[in-house]
C-alpha positions in Angstrom: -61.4 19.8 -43.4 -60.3 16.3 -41.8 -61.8 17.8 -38.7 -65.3 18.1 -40.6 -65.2 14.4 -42.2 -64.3 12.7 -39.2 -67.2 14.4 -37.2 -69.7 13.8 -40.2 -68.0 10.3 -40.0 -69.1 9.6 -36.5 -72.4 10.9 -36.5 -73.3 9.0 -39.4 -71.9 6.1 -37.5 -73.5 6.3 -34.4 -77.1 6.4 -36.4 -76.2 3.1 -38.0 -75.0 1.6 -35.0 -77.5 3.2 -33.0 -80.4 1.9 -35.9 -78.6 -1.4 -36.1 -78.4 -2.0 -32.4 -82.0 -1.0 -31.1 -84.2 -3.9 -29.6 -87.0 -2.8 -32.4 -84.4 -3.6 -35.1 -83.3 -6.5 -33.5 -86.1 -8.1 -33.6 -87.3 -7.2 -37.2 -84.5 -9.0 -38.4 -84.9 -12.2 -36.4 -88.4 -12.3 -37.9 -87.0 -11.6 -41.7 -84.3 -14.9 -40.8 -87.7 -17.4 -39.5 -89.8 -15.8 -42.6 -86.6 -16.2 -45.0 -85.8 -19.7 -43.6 -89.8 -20.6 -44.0 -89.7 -19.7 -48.0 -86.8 -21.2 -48.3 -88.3 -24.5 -47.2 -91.6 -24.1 -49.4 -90.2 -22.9 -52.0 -87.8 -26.2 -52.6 -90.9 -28.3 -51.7 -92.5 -26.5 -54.2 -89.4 -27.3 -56.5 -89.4 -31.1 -55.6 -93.2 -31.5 -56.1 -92.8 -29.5 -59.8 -94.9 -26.6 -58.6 -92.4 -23.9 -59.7 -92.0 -22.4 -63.0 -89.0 -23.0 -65.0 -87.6 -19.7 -64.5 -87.7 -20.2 -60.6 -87.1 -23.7 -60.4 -83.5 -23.1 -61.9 -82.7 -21.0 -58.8 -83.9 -22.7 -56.3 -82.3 -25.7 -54.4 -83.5 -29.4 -54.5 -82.1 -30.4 -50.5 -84.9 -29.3 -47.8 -81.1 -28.8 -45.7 -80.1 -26.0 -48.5 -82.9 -23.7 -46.2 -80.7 -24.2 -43.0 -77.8 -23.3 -45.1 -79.3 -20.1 -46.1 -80.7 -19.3 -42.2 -76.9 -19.7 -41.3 -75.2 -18.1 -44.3 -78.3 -14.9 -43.4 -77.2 -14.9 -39.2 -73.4 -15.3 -40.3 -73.4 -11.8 -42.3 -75.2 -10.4 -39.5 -72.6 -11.8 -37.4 -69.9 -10.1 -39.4 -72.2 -6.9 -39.4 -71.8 -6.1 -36.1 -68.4 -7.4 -36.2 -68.0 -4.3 -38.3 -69.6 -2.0 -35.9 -67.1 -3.3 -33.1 -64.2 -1.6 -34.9 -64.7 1.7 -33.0 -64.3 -0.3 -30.0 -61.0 -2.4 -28.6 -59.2 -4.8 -30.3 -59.9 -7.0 -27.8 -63.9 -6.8 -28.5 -63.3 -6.9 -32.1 -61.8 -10.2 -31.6 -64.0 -12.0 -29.6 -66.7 -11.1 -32.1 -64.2 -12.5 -35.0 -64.0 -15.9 -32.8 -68.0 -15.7 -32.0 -67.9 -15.2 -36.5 -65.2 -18.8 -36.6 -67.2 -21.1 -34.9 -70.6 -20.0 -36.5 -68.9 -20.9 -39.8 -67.6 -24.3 -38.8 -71.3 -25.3 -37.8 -72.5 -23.1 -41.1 -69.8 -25.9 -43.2 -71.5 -28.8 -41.5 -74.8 -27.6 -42.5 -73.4 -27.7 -45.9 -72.3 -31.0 -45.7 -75.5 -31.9 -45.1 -77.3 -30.6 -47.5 -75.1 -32.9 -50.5 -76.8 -35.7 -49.0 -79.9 -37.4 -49.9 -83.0 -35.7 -48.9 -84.2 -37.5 -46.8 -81.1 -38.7 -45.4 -80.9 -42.8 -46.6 -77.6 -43.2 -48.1 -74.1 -42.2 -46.9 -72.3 -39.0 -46.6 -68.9 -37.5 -45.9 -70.1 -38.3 -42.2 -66.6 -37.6 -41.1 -65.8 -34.3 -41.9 -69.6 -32.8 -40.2 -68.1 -34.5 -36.9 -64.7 -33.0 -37.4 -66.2 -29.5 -38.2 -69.1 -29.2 -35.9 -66.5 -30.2 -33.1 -64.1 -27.4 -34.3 -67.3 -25.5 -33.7 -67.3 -26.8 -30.3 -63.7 -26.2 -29.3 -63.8 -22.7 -30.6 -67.0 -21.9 -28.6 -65.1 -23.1 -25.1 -61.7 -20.8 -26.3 -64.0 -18.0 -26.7 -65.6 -18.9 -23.3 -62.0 -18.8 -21.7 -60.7 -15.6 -24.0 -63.6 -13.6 -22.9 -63.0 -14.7 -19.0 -58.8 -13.7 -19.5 -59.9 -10.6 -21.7 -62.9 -9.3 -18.7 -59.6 -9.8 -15.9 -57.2 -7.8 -18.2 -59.4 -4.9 -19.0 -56.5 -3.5 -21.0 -57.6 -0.4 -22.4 -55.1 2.5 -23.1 -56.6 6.4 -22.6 -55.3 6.7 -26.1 -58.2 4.1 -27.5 -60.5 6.5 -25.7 -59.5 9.6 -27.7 -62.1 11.0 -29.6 -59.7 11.9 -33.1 -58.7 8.3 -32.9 -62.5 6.9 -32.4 -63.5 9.2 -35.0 -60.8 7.6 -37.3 -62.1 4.1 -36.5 -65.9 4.8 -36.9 -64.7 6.5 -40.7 -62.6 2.9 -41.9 -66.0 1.3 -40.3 -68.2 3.0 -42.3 -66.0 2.6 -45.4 -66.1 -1.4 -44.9 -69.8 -0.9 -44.9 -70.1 0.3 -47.8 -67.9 -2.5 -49.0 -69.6 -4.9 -47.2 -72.9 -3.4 -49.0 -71.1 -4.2 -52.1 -69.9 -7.7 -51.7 -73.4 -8.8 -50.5 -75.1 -7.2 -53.4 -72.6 -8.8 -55.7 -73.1 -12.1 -54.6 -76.7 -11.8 -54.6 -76.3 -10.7 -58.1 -74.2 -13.7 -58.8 -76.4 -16.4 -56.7 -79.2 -15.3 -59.3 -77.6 -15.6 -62.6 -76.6 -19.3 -61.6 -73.4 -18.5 -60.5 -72.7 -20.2 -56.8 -68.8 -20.0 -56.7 -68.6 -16.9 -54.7 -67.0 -16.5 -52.0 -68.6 -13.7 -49.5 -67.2 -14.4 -46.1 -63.4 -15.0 -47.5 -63.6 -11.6 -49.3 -65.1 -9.8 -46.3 -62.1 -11.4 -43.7 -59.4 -10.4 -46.4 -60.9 -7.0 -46.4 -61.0 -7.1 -42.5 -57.1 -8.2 -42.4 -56.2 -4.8 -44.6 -58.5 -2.8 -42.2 -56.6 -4.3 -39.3 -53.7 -3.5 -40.3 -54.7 0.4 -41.0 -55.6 0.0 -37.4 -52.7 -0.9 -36.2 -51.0 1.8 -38.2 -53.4 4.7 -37.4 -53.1 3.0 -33.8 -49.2 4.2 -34.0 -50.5 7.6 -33.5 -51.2 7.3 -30.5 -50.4 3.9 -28.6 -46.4 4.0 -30.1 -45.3 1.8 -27.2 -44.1 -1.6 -28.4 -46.8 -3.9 -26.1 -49.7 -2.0 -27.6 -48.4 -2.4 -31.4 -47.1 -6.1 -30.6 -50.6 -6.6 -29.0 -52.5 -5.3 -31.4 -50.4 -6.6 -34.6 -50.6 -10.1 -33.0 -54.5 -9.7 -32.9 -54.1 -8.8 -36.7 -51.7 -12.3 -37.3 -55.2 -14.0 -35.6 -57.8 -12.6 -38.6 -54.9 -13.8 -40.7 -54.6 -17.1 -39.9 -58.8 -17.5 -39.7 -58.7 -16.2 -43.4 -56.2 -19.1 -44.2 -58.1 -21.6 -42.6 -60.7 -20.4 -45.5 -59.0 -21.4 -48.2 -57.5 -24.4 -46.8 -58.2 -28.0 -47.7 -59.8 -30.2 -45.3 -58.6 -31.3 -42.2 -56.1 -28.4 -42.4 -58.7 -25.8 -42.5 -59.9 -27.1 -39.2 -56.5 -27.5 -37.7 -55.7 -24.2 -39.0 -58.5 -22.5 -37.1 -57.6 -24.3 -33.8 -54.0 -22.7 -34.1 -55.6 -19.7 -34.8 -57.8 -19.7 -31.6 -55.0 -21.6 -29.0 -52.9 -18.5 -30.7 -55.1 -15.6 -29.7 -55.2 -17.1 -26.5 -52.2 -17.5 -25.8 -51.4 -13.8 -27.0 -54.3 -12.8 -24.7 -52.1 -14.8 -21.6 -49.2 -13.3 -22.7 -50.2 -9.7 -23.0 -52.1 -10.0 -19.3 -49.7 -11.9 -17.9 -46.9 -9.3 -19.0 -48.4 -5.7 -18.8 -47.2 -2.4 -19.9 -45.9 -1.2 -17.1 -43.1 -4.4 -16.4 -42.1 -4.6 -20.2 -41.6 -0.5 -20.0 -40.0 -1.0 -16.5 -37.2 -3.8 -18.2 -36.5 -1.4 -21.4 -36.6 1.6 -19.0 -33.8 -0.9 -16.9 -31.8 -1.8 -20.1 -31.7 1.9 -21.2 -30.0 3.2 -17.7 -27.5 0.7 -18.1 -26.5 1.8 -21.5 -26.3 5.2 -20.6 -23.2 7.1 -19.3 
């Protein structure tokens, strides 16, 4: 029976990813971002010139920068889309993408910023903290550059993340966050329309990442019980933790969060490369002779 859903699992999986992923697909969605970034922009002209009814006028922002909000906010979930569709893969993957996901929200808070101030721009703003996040942008973009130079050298891959039962396992919790993913979105959708703009999408998705991490990790067990794959993989997990906190932190700890949570997962990255499986084994392998009789 677990046999059965696991292979119903994957198959189903590998359509998504497989639909998800094509060129043709691609490219249909870069088009519905331009189109969706275009209406955005006529519709609040429309708004600011009194064009729109009532109804619509309610719902629709006042700041010409609220459009670039919504082009980011639209590439973001994408962004965390496929972020969900790397969980069949390494951890090491996974968390490139979530870094890739932390910078993109950095710049996506500056366009935010922006778009409290006068439109057009001719009065002051909280200048200060767009500098300080778009440069947290910045810094986490050159980690990322660095973490995927350390993680292509390492290539750290155990034969037991290439088993089928335990990609099969993986592509199941994927498909399962999906679906939750699915729900989120169409919730705050729902909510956005009926007035209500308190949501908070991308700090519900990453606490739901940080429970599927750790089911990983645990399903991981299985199969990788040697203590430098479950420190390296529980330390990835600590990472998406401490991204999450930056979430809900006040500014400027949010950004200082998120550049612990970056020089963190590179230094993990160091660590694990610079100390493999093979001498960590080799010193408890060393520490067990001398014990014995």
């Amino acid at each position: 029976m677990t046999a059965t859903i696991l292979s119903l699992a994957a198959r189903l999986f590998d359509a998504i990813e497989g639909l998800c992923g094509s060129n043709a697909s691609q490219k249909r969605i870069a088009k519905f971002f331009l189109w969706t970034y275009l209406l955005a922009l006529a519709a609040i002209e429309c708004r600011m010139r009194g064009l729109l009814p009532e109804s619509l006028a309610r719902l629709t922002p006042a700041n010409h920068f609220a459009a670039i909000q919504l082009a980011f906010t639209l590439i973001l979930a994408m962004e965390i889309l496929e972020l969900i569709l790397t969980i069949p893969n390494s951890f090491t993957q996974a968390m490139g993408k979530q870094l890739e996901i932390l910078a993109l929200i950095h710049l996506r808070n500056a366009f935010k910023e922006l778009a409290r101030l006068p439109d057009p721009i001719s009065g002051p703003g909280d200048f200060a903290y767009i500098c300080g996040t778009t440069a947290a942008g910045l810094c986490i973009f050159v980690a990322l550059g660095i973490y995927c130079r350390m993680a292509d050298r390492q290539k750290y891959e155990s034969i037991c993340e290439r088993l089928p039962r335990y990609i099969a396992c993986k592509k199941l919790l994927a498909l399962l966050l999906l679906v939750f993913f699915a729900m989120a979105a169409g919730r705050e959708l729902w909510e956005d329309v009926g007035g209500r703009r308190d949501m908070h999408f991308f700090e519900t998705i990453y606490t739901a990442l940080i429970f599927s991490d750790i089911t990983v990790v645990l399903l991981a067990q299985q199969f990788m019980p040697s203590f430098h794959a479950v420190f390296r993989n529980s330390g990835f997990v600590m990472g998406t933790l401490l991204m999450r906190l930056s979430f809900s932190t006040e500014h400027p700890w949010d950004i200082a969060v998120s550049l612990f949570a970056t020089a963190y997962v590179l230094a993990l990255t160091f660590a694990v490369r610079r100390f493999p499986p093979s001498l960590v084994h080799n010193v408890s392998a060393d520490e067990d002779d001398k014990r014995g009789p």
